[in-house]
Structures are given as structure tokens and as C-alpha cells.
C-alpha positions in Angstrom: 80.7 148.1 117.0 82.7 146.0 119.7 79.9 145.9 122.0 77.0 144.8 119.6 79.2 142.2 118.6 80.2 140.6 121.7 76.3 140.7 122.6 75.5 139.1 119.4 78.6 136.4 120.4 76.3 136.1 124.1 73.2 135.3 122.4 74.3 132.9 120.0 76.5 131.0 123.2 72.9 130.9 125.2 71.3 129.8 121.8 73.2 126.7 121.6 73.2 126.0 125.2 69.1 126.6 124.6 69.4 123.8 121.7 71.5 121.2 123.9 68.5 121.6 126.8 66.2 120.9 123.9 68.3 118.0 122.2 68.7 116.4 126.2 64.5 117.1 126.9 63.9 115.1 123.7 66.6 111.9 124.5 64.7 111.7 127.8 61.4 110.9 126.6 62.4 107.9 123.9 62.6 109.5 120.8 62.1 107.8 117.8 60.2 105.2 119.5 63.5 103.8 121.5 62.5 101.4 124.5 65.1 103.2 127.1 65.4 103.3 130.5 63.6 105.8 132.4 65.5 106.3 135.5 68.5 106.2 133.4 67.8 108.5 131.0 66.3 110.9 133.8 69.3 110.7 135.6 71.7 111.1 132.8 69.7 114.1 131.9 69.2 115.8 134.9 73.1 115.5 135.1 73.9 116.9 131.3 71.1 120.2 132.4 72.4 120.5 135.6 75.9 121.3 133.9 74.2 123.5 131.0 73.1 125.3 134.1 76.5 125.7 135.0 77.4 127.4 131.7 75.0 129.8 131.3 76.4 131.1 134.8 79.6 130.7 132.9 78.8 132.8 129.9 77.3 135.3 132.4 80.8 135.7 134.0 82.5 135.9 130.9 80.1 138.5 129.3 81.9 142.2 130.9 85.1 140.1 129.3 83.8 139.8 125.6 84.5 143.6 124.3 88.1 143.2 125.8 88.9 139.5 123.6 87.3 140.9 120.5 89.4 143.4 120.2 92.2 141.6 121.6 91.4 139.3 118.5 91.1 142.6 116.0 94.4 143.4 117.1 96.1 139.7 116.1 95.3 140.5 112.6 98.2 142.8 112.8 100.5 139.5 113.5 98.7 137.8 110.6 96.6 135.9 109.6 97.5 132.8 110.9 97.8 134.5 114.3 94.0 135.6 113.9 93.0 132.2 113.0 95.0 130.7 115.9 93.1 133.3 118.2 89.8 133.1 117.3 90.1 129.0 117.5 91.1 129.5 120.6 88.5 131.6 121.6 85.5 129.3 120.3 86.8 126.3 122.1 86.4 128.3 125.3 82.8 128.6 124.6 82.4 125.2 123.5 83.3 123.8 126.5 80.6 122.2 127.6 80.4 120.4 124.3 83.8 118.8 124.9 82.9 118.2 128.6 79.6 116.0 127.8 81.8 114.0 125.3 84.3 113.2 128.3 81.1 112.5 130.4 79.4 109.9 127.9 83.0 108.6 126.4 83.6 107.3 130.2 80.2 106.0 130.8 80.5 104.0 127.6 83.9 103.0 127.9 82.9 101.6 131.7 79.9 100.0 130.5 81.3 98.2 127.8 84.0 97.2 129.4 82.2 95.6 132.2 79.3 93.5 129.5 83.0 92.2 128.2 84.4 90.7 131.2 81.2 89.5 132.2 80.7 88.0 129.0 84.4 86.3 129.4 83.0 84.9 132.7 80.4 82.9 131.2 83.1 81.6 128.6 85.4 80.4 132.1 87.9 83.1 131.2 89.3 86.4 132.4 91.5 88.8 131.8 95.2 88.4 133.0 96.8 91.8 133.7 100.0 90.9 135.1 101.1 89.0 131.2 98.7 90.9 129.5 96.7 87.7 128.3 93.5 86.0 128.3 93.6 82.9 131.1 91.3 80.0 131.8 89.7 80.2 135.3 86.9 78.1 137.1 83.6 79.6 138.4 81.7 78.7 140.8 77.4 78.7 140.7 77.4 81.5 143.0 79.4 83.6 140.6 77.8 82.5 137.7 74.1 83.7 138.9 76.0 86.9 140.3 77.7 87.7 136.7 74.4 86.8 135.1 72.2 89.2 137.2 75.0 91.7 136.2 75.3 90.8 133.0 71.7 91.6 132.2 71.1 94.8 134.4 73.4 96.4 132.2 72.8 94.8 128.7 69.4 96.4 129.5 71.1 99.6 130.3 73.4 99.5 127.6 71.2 100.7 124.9 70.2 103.8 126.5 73.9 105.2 127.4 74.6 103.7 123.3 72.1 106.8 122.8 73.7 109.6 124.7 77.4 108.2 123.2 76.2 108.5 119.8 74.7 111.7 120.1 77.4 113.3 121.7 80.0 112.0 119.5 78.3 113.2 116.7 78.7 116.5 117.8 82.0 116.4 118.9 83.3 114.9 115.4 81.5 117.8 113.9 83.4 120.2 116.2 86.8 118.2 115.7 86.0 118.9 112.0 86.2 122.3 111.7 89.0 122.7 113.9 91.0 120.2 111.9 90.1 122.2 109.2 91.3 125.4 110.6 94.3 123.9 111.7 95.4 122.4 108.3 94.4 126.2 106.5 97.0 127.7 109.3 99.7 125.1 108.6 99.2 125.6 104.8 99.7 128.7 105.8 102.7 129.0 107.3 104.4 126.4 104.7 103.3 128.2 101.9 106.4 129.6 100.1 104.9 133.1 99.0 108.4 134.2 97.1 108.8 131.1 95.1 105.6 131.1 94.0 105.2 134.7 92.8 109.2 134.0 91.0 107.8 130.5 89.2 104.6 132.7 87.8 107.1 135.4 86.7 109.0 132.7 85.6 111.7 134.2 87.3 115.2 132.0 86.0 116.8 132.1 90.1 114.0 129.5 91.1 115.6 126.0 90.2 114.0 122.6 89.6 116.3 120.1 87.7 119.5 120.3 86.2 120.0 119.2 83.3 123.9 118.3 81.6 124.1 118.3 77.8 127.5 118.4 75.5 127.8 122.0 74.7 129.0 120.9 71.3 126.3 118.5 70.1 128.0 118.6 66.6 131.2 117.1 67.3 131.4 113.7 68.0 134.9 113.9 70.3 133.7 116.4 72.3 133.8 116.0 75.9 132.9 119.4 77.2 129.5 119.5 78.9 127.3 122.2 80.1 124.6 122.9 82.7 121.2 123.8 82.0 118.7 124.9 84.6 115.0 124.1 84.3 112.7 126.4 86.0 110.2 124.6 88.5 106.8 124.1 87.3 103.8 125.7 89.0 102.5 122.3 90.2 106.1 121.0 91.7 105.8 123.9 93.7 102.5 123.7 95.3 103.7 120.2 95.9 106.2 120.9 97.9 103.7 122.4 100.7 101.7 119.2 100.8 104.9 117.8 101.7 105.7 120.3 104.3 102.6 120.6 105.7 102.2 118.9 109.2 98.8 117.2 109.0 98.8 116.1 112.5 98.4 112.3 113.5 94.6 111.9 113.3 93.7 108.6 111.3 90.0 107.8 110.2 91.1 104.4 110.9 92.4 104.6 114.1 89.1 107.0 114.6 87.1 104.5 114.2 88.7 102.1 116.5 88.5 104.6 119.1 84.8 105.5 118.7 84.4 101.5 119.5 86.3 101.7 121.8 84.9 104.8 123.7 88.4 106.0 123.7 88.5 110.1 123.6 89.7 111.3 120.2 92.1 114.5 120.0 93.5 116.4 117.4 97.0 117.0 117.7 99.3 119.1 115.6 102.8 119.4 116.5 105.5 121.9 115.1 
């Protein structure tokens, strides 16, 4: 039934958004014994609630809609499978998007924090950053600045440790939504390089599907021959399936360059093009 499924799809949407309220409750009160910041860890709570507030009014909007997508969606197995998978992909990141949207939120607070203990800490060293030739340049401070950049300094080391928390958690769930839709993504582009025909003429063992060539004397006895002959060698099973690993478009995501970005508090995307 359409409609007992799009109710179940409600429920479990205000379930999660139930689970992040939880998960944010239990980050404002120091969990596991962490010496945070209370204001800070208020404030950045109140804000993360105030927008899971937002998208339960959200899901409340979108639930006359959900009969209408799911069978929009029963309807796109009719295009395939890959279509279906596109879809429903699709579809979930809609209501996982307040999951994306508090990894923006906590990537930028990060990224601004760090960025600001690093040029402070450069300050100290009589250095700053040059933007103009993109280098590092020598530069005098004054005692003024100095006590400036060291109340600075330590308001937000002290800070630091508490938005660390709400960075980590977040990015933990975002990789773990990145996941599955890189795996989805590399199912539909195995997909769609798979060559079905091929494959059912190699088990068949079908003699049109050609691998190597090979060129043999067709009169091995005779030492002055010179007449040669082509043989074809079917492809093996495995040269086959090989062939789509090649084909397949794996997209540009590096656990290397992941990594770098997670330091960073750079935003990490999947992208596949075609």
C-alpha cells in the first residue's frame, strides 16, 4: 500500500530527526567526561535544534507529497534499474538534508577557527601570511599586538576543543552518508558499463566474441612455407569482466585527498561525471 508506505517513510524521517535532538542533548552536557564550554556548547546546540525544528515543519510539508514520489519512483523501474536507483538516491538526500546542512555548519566553524589559532600562532613566530605572492613574510609586532593576539590566541584554543567535538561528530555522520551513496553510485555505473551481450556470448562461448589473434603457418610441416593463417581466441570470462573496471567512472574521490580535507575542514563531495 502506497499510503502505509509513505507513512512508514514519515516516521522513520521524524525518528532520525528524534535521534539527532538526542545525539545534540547529550554533546551539550560534556559527554564522556569532556571539559567544554558551556555557553558554547549551549549556543551551538540551541542553533543545530533550532534547525531540526525547521525540518520536522519540513517533513510536515512534504508529507501530502510522499504517495505521489513513491509511485513516481515505482514507475522508474519501468526505465530500469539504474533509473530506480538514481531516483530513489535522489529522493533520500532530500530527506537528509539537514544532515548535510549541519556538516556545512560545523565544516565552517572549524575551518574559521582553525584558521584564526594559525595566524595567530604565526604572529607570535613574527610572521604572516602574504596574499598578494602567496608566501609566508617576516613582519614586526608591536607589545600591543602581541598581548592582543595572545588574549585571542587563548579565548579560542579554549574554544577549540568544544567545536573539535561537534566537527567530529558531524563528519562522522556525513562520511557514513557519503558512503553509501558512493556505493550506490559505483553499483549504477557498473551498471551501465556492464556489457550484458558479451558476457552471455563468452559463457556460451560464442566464436563472434574476439580476444587475441593469433598468426600461425597453416602448413607447420613444410619448412619453405610462407603462408600464414589467423586464428581467433575467444575472450576469457575474467578479460571481460575486466574490461568494466576499466570503463567504470569511479568518480574523483581520494581517501588521501579525504583526509587532507577533513584537516583541513574543507567540505568533501562526491562527484561522478559521465
Amino acid at each position: 500500500d502506497i499510503e502505509a508506505l509513505s507513512t512508514l517513510l514519515h516516521t522513520m524521517a521524524v525518528v532520525l530527526a528524534d535521534m539527532l535532538d538526542t545525539t545534540i542533548s547529550w554533546l551539550e552536557e560534556a559527554p564522556a567526561g569532556l571539559k567544554l564550554n558551556t555557553e558554547l556548547s549551549n549556543f551551538v546546540g540551541y542553533f543545530f535544534q533550532y534547525h531540526i525544528h525547521l525540518f520536522r515543519g519540513y517533513l510536515g510539508l512534504l508529507r501530502p507529497y510522499l504517495p505521489i514520489a513513491i509511485y513516481t519512483t515505482s514507475l522508474t523501474c519501468l526505465l530500469g534499474f539504474t533509473c530506480f536507483l538514481s531516483y530513489l538516491l535522489s529522493f533520500s538526500i532530500i530527506f537528509l538534508l539537514h544532515l548535510r546542512c549541519f556538516y556545512a555548519y560545523a565544516c565552517n566553524l572549524y575551518r574559521a577557527q582553525l584558521r584564526a589559532l594559525v595566524t595567530l600562532g604565526r604572529l607570535f613566530a613574527g610572521i604572516k601570511y602574504n596574499p598578494l605572492r602567496d608566501r609566508v613574510d617576516s613582519v614586526k609586532t608591536q607589545g600591543d599586538q602581541l598581548i592582543l593576539g595572545t588574549i585571542l590566541f587563548s579565548t579560542l584554543l579554549f574554544l577549540f576543543p568544544t567545536t573539535l567535538l561537534y566537527y567530529c561528530v558531524f563528519t562522522l555522520a556525513n562520511g557514513t552518508l557519503l558512503i553509501i551513496q558512493m556505493t550506490v553510485l559505483s553499483v549504477i555505473s557498473v551498471l551501465r558499463s556492464f556489457p550484458l551481450a558479451d558476457f552471455l556470448r563468452v559463457i556460451t562461448r560464442c566464436d563472434d566474441v574476439i580476444c587475441d589473434v593469433m598468426i600461425e603457418p597453416i602448413s607447420p610441416e613444410a619448412e619453405d612455407s610462407d603462408t600464414i593463417g589467423n586464428v581467433f581466441v575467444v575472450s576469457p570470462v575474467y578479460r571481460t569482466l575486466g574490461s568494466v573496471w576499466r570503463d567504470v567512472n569511479w568518480g574523483n574521490w581520494r581517501l588521501s585527498q579525504a583526509r587532507g580535507m577533513v584537516v583541513r575542514g574543507e567540505v568533501i563531495k562526491i562527484k561522478f561525471e559521465d
